[in-house]
LUMLUM-53900 format. One record per residue (C-alpha): x, y, z. Coordinates in pm, whole numbers, padded with zeros to 5 digits, always signed. Each point is the difference from the previous one (the first is absolute). Layout:
<rs>
XYZ/...
</rs>
This chain:
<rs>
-03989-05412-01179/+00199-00288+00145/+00123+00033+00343/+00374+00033-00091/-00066+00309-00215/-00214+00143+00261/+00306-00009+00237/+00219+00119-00230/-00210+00290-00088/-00022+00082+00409/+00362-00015+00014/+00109+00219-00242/-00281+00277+00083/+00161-00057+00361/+00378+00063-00130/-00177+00285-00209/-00140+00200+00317/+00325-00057+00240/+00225+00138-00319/-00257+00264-00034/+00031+00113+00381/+00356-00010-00046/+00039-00368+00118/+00213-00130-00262/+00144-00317+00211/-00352-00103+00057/-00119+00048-00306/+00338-00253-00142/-00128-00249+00264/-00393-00036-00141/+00132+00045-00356/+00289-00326+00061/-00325-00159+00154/-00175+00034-00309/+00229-00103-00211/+00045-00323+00178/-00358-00075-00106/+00070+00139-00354/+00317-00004-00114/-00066+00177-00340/-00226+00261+00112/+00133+00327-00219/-00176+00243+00251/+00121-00186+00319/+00357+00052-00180/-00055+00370-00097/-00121+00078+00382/+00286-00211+00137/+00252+00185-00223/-00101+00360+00116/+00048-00151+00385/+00306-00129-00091/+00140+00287-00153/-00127+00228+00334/+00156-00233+00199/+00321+00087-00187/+00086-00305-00192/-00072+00142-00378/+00227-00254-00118/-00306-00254+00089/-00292+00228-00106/+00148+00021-00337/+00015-00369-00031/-00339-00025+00173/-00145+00199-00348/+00194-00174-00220/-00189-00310+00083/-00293+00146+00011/+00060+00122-00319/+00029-00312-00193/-00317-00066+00141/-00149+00325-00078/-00343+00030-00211/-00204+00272-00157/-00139+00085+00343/+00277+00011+00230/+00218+00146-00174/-00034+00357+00100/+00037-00117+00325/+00310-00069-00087/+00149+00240-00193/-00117+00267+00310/+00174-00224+00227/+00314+00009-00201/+00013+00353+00017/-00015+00034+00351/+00278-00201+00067/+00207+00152-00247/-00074+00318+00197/+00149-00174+00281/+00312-00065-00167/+00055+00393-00110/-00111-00111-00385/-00231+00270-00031/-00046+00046-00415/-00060-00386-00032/-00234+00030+00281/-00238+00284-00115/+00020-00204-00370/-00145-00314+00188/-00296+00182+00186/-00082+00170-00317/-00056-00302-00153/-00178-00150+00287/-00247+00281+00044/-00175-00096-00371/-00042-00318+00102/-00122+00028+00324/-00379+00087-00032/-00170-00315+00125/+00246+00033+00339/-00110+00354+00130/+00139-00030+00336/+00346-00116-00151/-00078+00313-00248/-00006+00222+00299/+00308-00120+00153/+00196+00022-00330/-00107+00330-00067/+00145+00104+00423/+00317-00196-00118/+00022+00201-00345/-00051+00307+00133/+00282-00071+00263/+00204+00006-00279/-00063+00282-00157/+00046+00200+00334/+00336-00145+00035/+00072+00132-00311/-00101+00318+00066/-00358-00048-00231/-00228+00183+00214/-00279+00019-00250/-00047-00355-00097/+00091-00111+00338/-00318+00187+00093/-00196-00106-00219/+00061-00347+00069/-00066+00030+00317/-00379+00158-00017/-00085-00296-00263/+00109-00231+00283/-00151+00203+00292/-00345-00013-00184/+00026-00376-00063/+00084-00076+00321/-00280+00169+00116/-00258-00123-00249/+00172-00363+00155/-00021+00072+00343/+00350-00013+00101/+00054+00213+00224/+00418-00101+00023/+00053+00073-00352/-00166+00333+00025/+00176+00073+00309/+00333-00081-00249/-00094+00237-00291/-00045+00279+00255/+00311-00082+00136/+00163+00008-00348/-00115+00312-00041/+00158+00152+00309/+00295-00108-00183/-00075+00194-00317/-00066+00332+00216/+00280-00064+00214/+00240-00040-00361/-00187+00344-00094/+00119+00214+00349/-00353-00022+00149/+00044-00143+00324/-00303+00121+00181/-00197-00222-00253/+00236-00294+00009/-00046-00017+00372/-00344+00020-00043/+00000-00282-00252/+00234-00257+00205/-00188+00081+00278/-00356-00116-00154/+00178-00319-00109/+00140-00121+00335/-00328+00064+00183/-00133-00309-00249/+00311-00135+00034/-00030-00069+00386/-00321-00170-00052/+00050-00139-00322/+00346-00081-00035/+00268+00073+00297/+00308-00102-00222/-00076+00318-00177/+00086+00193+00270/+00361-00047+00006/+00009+00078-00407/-00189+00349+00042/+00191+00117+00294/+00331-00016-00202/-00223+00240-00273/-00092+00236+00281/+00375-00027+00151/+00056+00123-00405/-00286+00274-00013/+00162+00080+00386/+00382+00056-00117/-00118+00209-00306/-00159+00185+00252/+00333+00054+00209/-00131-00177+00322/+00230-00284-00008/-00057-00112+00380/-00318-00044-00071/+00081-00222-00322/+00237-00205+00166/-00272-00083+00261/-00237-00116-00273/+00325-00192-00128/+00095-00153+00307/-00403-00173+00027/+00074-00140-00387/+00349-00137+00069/-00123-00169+00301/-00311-00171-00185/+00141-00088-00331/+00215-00298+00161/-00321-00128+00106/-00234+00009-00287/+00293-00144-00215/-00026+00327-00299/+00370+00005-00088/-00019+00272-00302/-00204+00231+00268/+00222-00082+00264/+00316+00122-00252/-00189+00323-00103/-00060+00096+00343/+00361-00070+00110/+00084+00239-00268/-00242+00280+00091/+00118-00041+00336/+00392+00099-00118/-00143+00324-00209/-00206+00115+00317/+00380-00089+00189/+00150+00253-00267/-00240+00238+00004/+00058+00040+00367/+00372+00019+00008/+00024-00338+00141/+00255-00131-00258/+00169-00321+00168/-00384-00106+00036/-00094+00100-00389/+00299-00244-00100/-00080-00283+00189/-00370+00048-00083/+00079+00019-00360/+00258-00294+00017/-00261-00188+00102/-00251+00036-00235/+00212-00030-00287/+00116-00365+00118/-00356-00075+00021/-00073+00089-00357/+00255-00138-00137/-00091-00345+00172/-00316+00052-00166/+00139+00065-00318/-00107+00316-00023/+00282+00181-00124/-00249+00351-00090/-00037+00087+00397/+00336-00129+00045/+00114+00274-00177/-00212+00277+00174/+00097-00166+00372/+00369+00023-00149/-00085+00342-00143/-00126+00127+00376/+00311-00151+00190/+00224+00225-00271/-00172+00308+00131/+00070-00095+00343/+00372-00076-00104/-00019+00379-00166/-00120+00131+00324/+00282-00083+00213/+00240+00163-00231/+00276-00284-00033/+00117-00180-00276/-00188+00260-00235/+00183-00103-00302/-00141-00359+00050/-00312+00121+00072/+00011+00167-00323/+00081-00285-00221/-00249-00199+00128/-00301+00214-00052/+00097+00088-00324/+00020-00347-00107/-00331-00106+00237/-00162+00314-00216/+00000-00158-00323/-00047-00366+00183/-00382+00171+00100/-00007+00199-00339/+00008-00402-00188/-00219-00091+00243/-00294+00255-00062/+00036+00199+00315/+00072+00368-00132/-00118+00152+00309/+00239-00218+00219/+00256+00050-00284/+00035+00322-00013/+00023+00038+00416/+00275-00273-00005/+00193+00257-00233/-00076+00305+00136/+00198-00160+00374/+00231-00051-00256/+00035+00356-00088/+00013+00093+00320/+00280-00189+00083/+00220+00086-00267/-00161+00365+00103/+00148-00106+00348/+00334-00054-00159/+00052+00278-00186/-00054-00163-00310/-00270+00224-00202/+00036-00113-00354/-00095-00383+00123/-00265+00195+00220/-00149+00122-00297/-00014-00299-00210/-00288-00171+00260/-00210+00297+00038/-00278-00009-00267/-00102+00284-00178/-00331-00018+00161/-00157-00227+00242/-00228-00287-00196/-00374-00001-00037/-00084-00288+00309/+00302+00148+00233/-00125+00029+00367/+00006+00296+00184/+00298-00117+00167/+00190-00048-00310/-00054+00348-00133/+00137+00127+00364/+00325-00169-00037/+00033+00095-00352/-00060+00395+00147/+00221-00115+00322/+00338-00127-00248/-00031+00292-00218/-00033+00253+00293/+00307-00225+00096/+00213+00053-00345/-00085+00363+00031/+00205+00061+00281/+00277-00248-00061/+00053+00216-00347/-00029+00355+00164/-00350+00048-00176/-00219+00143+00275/-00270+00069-00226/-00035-00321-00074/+00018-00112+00349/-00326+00234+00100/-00173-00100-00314/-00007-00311+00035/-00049-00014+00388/-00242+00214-00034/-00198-00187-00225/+00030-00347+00179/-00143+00186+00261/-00280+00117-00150/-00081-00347-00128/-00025-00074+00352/-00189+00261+00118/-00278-00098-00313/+00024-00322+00181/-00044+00123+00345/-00280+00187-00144/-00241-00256-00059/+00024-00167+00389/-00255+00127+00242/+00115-00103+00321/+00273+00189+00162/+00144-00293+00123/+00113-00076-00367/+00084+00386-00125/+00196+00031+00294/+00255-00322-00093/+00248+00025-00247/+00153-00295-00263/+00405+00007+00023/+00045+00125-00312/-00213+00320+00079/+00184+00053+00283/+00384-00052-00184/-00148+00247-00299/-00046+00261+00290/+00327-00045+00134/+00162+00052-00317/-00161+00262-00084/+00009+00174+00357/+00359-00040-00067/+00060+00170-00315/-00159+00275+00156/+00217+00016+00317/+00284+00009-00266/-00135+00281-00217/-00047+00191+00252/-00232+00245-00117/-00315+00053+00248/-00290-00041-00202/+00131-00325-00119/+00093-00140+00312/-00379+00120+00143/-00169-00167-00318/+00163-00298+00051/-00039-00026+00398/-00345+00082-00062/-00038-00269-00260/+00145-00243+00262/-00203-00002+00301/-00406-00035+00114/-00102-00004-00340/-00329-00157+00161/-00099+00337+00115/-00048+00075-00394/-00283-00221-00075/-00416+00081+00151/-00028-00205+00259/-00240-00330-00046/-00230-00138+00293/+00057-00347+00080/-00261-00266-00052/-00298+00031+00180/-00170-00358-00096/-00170-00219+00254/+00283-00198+00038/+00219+00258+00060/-00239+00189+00279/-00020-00307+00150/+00342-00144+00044/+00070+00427+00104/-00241-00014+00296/+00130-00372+00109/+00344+00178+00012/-00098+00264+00181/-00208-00222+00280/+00312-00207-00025/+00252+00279+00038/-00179+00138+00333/-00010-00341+00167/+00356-00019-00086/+00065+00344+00158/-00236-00061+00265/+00189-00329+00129/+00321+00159-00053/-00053+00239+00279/-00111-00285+00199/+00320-00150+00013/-00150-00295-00233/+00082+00007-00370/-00241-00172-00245/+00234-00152-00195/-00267-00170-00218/-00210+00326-00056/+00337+00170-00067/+00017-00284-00281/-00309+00038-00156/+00028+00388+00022/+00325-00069-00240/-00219-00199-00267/-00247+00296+00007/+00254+00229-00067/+00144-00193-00287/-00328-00049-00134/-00110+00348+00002/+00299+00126-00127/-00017-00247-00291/-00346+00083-00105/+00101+00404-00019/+00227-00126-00272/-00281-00048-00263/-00030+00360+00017/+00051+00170-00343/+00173+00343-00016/-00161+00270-00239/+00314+00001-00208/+00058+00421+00069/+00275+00133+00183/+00132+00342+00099/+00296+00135-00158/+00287+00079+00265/+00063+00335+00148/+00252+00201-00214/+00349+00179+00126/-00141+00344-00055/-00377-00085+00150/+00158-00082+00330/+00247+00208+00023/-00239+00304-00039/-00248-00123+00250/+00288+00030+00267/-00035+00297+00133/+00176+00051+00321/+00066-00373-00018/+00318-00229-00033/-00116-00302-00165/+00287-00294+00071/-00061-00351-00252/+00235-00290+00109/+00103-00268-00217/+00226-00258+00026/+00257-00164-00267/+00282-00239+00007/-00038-00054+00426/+00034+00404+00013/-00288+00315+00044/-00062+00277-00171/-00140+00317+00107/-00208+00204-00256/-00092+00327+00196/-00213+00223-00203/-00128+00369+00102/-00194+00242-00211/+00398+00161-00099/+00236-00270+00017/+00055-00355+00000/+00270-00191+00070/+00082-00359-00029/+00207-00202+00297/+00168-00297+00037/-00048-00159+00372/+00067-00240+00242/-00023-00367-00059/-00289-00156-00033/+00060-00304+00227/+00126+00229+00308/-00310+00239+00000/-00188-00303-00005/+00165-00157+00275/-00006+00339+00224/-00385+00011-00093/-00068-00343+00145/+00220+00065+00272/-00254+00313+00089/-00272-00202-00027/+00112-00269+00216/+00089+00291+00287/-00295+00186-00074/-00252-00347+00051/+00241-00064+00328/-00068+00317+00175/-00388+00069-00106/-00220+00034+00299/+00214-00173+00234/+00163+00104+00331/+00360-00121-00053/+00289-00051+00263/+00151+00346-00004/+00325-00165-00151/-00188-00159-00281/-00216+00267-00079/+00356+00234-00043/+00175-00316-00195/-00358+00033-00215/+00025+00398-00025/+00361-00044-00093/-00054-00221-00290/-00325+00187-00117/+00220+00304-00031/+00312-00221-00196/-00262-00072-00243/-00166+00295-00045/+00373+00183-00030/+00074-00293-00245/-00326+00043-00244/+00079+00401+00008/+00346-00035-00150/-00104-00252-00207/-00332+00142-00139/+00036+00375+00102/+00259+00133+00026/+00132+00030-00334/-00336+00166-00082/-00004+00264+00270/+00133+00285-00189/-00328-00006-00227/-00288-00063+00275/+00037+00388+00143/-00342+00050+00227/-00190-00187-00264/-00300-00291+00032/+00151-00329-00142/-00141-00254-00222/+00158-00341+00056/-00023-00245-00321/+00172-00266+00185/+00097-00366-00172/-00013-00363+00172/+00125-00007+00335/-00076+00400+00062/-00364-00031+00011/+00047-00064+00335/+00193+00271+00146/-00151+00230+00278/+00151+00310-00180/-00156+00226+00273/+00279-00146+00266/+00266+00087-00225/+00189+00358+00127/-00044+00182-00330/-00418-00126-00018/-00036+00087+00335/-00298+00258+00033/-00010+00019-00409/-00299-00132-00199/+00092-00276-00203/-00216-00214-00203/+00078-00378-00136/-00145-00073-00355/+00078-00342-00217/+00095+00268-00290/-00039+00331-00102/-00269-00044-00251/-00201-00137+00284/+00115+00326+00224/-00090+00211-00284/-00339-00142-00081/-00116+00006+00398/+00147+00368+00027/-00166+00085-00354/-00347-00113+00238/+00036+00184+00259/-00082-00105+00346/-00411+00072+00095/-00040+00199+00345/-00115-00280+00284/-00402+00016-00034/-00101-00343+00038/+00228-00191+00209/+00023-00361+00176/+00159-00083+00322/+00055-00344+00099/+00082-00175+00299/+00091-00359+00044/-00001-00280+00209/+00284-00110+00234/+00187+00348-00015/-00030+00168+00369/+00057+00374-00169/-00261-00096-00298/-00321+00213+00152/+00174+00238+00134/+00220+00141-00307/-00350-00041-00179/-00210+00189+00228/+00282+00271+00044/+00027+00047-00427/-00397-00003+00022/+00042+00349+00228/+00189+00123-00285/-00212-00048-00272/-00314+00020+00153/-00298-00216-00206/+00097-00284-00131/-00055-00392-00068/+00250-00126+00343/-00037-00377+00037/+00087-00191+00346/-00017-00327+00161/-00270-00221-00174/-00060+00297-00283/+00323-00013-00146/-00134-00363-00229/+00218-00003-00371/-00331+00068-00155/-00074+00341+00220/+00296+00085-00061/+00020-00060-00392/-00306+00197-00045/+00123+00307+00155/+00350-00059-00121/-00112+00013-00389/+00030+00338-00110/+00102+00184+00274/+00266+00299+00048/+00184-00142+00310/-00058-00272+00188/+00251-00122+00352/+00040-00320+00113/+00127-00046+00316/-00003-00423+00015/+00274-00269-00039/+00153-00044-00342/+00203-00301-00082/+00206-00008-00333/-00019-00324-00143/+00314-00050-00210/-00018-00334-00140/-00410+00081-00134/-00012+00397+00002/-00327+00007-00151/-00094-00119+00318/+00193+00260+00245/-00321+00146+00237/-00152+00187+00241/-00115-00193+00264/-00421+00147+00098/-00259-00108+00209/-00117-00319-00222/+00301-00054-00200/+00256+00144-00212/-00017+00254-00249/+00232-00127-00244/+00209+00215-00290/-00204-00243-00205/-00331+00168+00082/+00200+00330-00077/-00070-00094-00394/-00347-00022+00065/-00112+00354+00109/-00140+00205-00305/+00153+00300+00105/+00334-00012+00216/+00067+00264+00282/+00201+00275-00065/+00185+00043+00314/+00054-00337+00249/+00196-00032+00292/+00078-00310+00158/+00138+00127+00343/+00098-00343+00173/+00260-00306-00070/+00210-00038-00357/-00249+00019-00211/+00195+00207-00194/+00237-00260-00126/-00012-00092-00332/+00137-00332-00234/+00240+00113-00254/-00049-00203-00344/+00271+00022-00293/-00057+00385-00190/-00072+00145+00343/-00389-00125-00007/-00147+00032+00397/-00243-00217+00148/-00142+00041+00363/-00317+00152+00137/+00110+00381-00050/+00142-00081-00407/-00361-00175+00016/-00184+00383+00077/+00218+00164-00222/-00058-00233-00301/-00358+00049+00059/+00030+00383-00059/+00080+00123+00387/+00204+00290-00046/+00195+00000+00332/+00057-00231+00265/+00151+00024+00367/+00114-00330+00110/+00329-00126+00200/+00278-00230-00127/+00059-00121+00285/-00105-00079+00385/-00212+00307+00139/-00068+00119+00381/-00342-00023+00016/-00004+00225+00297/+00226+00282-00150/-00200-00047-00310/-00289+00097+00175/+00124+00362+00003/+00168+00038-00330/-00279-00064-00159/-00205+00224+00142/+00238+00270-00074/+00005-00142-00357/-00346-00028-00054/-00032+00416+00165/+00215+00085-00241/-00188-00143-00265/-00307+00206+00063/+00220+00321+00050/+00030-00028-00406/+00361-00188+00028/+00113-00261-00257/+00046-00323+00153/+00381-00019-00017/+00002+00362+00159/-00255-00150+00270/+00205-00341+00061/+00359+00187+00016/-00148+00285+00244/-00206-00273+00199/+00378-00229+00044/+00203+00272+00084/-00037-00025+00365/-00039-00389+00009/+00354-00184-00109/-00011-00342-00139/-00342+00020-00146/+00032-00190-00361/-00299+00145-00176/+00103+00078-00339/-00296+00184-00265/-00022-00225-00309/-00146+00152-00352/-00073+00333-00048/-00008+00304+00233/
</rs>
């Protein structure tokens, strides 16, 4: 071997592995190198081609293989005919492409490695058309070759094409799984990856419905695609970045996202994604409800633009905003005429929602509410198959756009009928339909234990320094990382695929006996009032939506002011004053209407958004009355169905940092006599997870902080740590009966379709029947006394709303509210 083909060998096997790690600038530079050495070198060409073309001049990587062409022989050229098709990919020329790598793959036996890669590039082409099957298959041939090679970054590709394929078939949990495998090699192996598989988990992410965290996956893409020079990646994460903008209501940003992209394809000549960017900024356009007859035009003419161009899925979603704008305009014979008969074979989930949503849609603009609930009612169902097969919580609990405008429709029909077993079905069928589905433990893998007791060392230094008047701003950091990391591992959890069916009209209404059962909803910016007893029902139409809220926060703000504090006596009355405005305001808003039908009965609050966090017991009419807060009444019915166990093996806990901590727990250990009581040093998460699984009541009496931004995370704080709601999903057998006597604890995070998250949604997903917790800032020193009264009544044989609303009656201003069952 002379020593000029020698170099050139070294240089093109270094352009090779910097395009390989996603290094395509690099890789131009040692390919340019070679070809200075030897100008007619048809694989030099064919590699510089494909770094051309990711560098975003396809113009020059066609002419690149056109040269090499004419120098082409038996042996090279495979090469490049595979080459060809991948930058005809990159141009949107997706039939010519796949009939170029099916002609390379023949002749491609002597070149296994460039086999393996042809078979990753072929299957990416039949996934964007929808070809699951052959996709797959494609990409185990070139797993196992890649293996039987030892290349670890093509292997780490073929798994990460096949997070694609399950993510294109609804299962996220496994397409997490899958991109997550691949970017471990990838940060090793090949860091340019890294930016191209976090737009695919941004994807798996907003089919999930947790578009904040997609965008933040998004935002580390945009920001490293400038730098590693990969111009078609850079364009297809631009556009993913306007859908996640849509999906979250963020319209001006969806537009300019989408605007974006499709100038970027189009500079590329890649007039196929052009058409989907152009396609996403028309749904934005739809959103904002102007210029609907434009809108219209275009999509219908964009539809059959992505028909021509092989795109049915994307087709038939750029008519179906069509439909809905005409739909929007009154116009129900053009309506018609882009809704298919049935959704196609490869449409996405997505798809077959707005096909559900715009006929839902046509129902009601016609008058046909049949048609409306039908067809609402099936979308949702879709979704809830969907939902179905996601273990974590953190996924059933979030909620794609379209689910959450086929609710709305249909809540609305209802309203309009009138009738009250429709309007129950369908507010049912609209909120915490994560309460249907068997709960799932998180992952317990090494990695996972691990990175849970660094948080937890983490989080008490945190705390610990906090009280020292010294934040640890970089433990605080990491502690943030953990908590992203853990959460993102419990979404490889798989659901069972089972569900229970919702509560009917007639079960609930015949388990109310001496009980007023009172469902909010809201619609259009107004509530509703469904109040239900075992003889009548009525339906109500209430105060706006946006003035309850604002007394509510109001109340909050007054009632956080005033906690625990000695006030200037003309504060504390300016305080008082206000506290009683908003409690006056959230009675005529929320109660009054109602009164006529809540006699001297319990109540049974289903409350919606904002009202999970009212302290009902401070309102006049739930003064001294048991009331009990439940995210619907299936999950009411199921808890009272149950039945609450008398208190025989019980847990009291007492924190650290609370002055009234031992001495509520020693007083409630006087009422119940034997027991597992853990103080000072005792109270460790693990003691107290032991005793906690499977017990009939257990008392905390520790500080609680409700972590709004990461609610899987909201805690308890104990002697060596927190006990998170994470570590909630762990115990075998949940508590029946917790109460959680200090701080806010009690505060929840509303997602879309009324789905809580917080520390006590976290016990009652795990199968605690009834929790006692506050919503908002508690009197740890007034506490100390209610709860003894509570927990008295508790062992006199009284239900724990009965206990809470006996045990308030002489204290004002305590916010305890009983959650679940009683």
């Amino acid at each position: 071997m002379s020593q000029d083909s020698g170099r050139v060998r070294e240089l093109h096997q270094r352009g090779l592995n910097a395009l390989n790690r996603g290094r395509p600038l690099l890789g131009a530079r040692a390919f340019r190198a070679g070809l200075r050495i030897a100008p007619d070198d048809v694989r030099l060409l064919n590699s510089l081609a494909a770094a051309e073309a990711a560098l975003g001049d396809t113009e020059q990587g066609f002419a690149l293989l056109d040269r090499a062409d004419a120098l082409a022989t038996a042996d090279t050229k495979g090469l490049l005919l595979q080459q060809r098709g991948l930058l005809l990919v990159l141009v949107g020329r997706m039939d010519d492409a796949l009939a170029c790598l099916d002609q390379a793959i023949p002749l491609l036996r002597r070149e296994q490695t460039v086999l393996a890669r042809t078979l990753l590039n072929r299957a990416m082409l039949h996934q964007i058309a929808g070809r699951v099957t052959p996709a797959l298959a494609d990409l185990d041939r070139c797993e196992r070759l890649a293996q039987d090679l030892g290349l670890p970054r093509l292997v780490a590709k073929a798994v990460h094409g096949r997070g694609s394929c399950q993510l294109l078939t609804g299962n996220i949990p496994a397409a997490l799984r899958d991109f997550d495998s691949a970017r471990s090699v990838y940060q090793s192996h090949a860091d340019g990856m890294l930016a191209v598989v976090a737009v695919e988990r941004a994807r798996a992410l907003l089919a999930a419905g947790l578009h904040s965290d997609a965008a933040t996956e998004l935002d580390f893409a945009l920001r490293e695609f400038p730098r590693i020079r990969m111009d078609q990646e850079h364009a297809e994460a631009q556009l993913t970045r306007a859908q996640v903008a849509l999906a979250a209501g963020d319209l001006t940003t969806a537009k300019t996202w989408a605007s974006r992209a499709e100038s970027r394809f189009r500079r590329r000549g890649n007039e196929t994604w052009a058409a989907v960017a152009a396609a996403t900024r028309l749904r934005a356009e739809f959103k904002t409800r102007t210029r609907l007859g434009a809108v219209a035009a275009h999509a219908s003419s964009l539809a059959d633009r992505l028909a021509s161009l092989g795109l049915d899925n994307d087709a038939e979603a750029a008519g179906l905003v069509a439909a809905r704008a005409y739909i929007a305009r009154g116009r129900t014979d053009e309506a018609r005429q882009h809704i298919r008969p049935r959704s196609g074979s490869r449409s996405l989930l997505e798809t077959r929602l707005m096909r559900r949503l715009a006929l839902a849609e046509l129902g009601s603009t016609t008058g046909d509410r049949r048609a409306t609930f039908t067809h609402a009612r099936a979308g949702l169902a879709l979704l809830r198959d969907h939902r179905s097969r996601v273990g974590s919580l953190d996924l059933r609990t979030s909620t794609t756009s379209l689910g959450r405008e086929l609710a709305r429709t249909g809540l609305a029909a209802a309203l309009a009928h009138g009738a009250a077993p429709v309007v129950f079905g369908w507010m049912e069928r609209s909120r915490a339909q994560a309460f249907r589905f068997q709960p799932v433990r998180p992952p317990d893998d090494d990695t996972t234990i691990e990175a849970v007791a660094e948080l937890r060392q983490l989080a008490h230094q945190v705390r610990a320094a906090e009280l020292a008047g010294n934040p640890d701003q970089e433990a605080r950091r990491r502690c943030g990382q953990l908590e992203r990391a853990i959460r993102a591992r419990g979404w490889h959890a798989e659901g069972v695929g089972e569900h229970r069916a919702e509560a009917t009209f007639a079960q609930v209404r015949a388990a109310l006996a001496g009980t007023t059962m009172i469902s909010y909803a809201a619609s259009d910016g107004r509530l509703w009032a469904l109040v239900i007893t075992r003889r009548r029902t009525r339906l109500v139409e209430l105060a706006d939506l946006a003035t309850v809220s604002e007394s509510l926060a109001k109340l909050h703000s007054d009632l956080d002011a005033s906690c625990g504090r000695q006030l200037p006596a003309a504060l504390d009355n300016v305080i008082k004053a206000s506290i009683r405005r908003q409690l006056d305001a959230l009675t005529a808003g929320l109660l009054e209407p109602v009164r006529p039908m809540l006699a001297d009965n319990d109540v049974v609050i289903v409350p919606t958004g904002a009202l999970s966090a009212v302290p009902w017991g401070l309102l006049p009419d739930m003064t001294g009355r048991p009331v009990t807060v439940s995210p619907s009444a299936s999950t009411w019915l199921t808890g009272s169905d149950t039945g609450l166990a008398t208190p025989s093996r019980w847990l009291l806990v007492a924190g650290p940092d609370l002055a009234h901590a031992n001495d509520e727990v020693l007083q409630l250990a006087k009422v119940y006599g034997d027991g597992a009581v853990l103080l000072g040093p005792d109270a460790t998460v693990q003691s107290t997870l032991e005793a906690l699984d499977g017990c009939t009541t257990a008392h905390f009496a520790t500080h609680g902080h409700h972590e709004r931004e990461n609610v899987l995370f909201s805690r308890l704080d104990l002697s060596d740590g927190p006990l998170m709601a994470y570590d909630i999903h762990q115990l075998r057998s949940a508590p029946a009966h917790v109460v959680l006597s200090s701080c806010d604890v009690g505060q929840t995070v509303v997602r879309n379709g009324d789905e809580i998250l917080g520390f006590t949604a976290a016990l009652l997903y795990s199968g605690t029947r009834t929790v006692v917790s506050s919503v908002a800032s508690v009197d740890d020193d007034a506490a100390v006394g209610v709860m003894a009264a509570y927990h008295r009544g508790l062992v006199n044989g009284l239900r724990p709303a009965h206990a809470l609303a006996d045990a308030t009656a002489a204290q004002p201003m305590m916010p305890f509210v009983c959650f679940g069952s009683s």
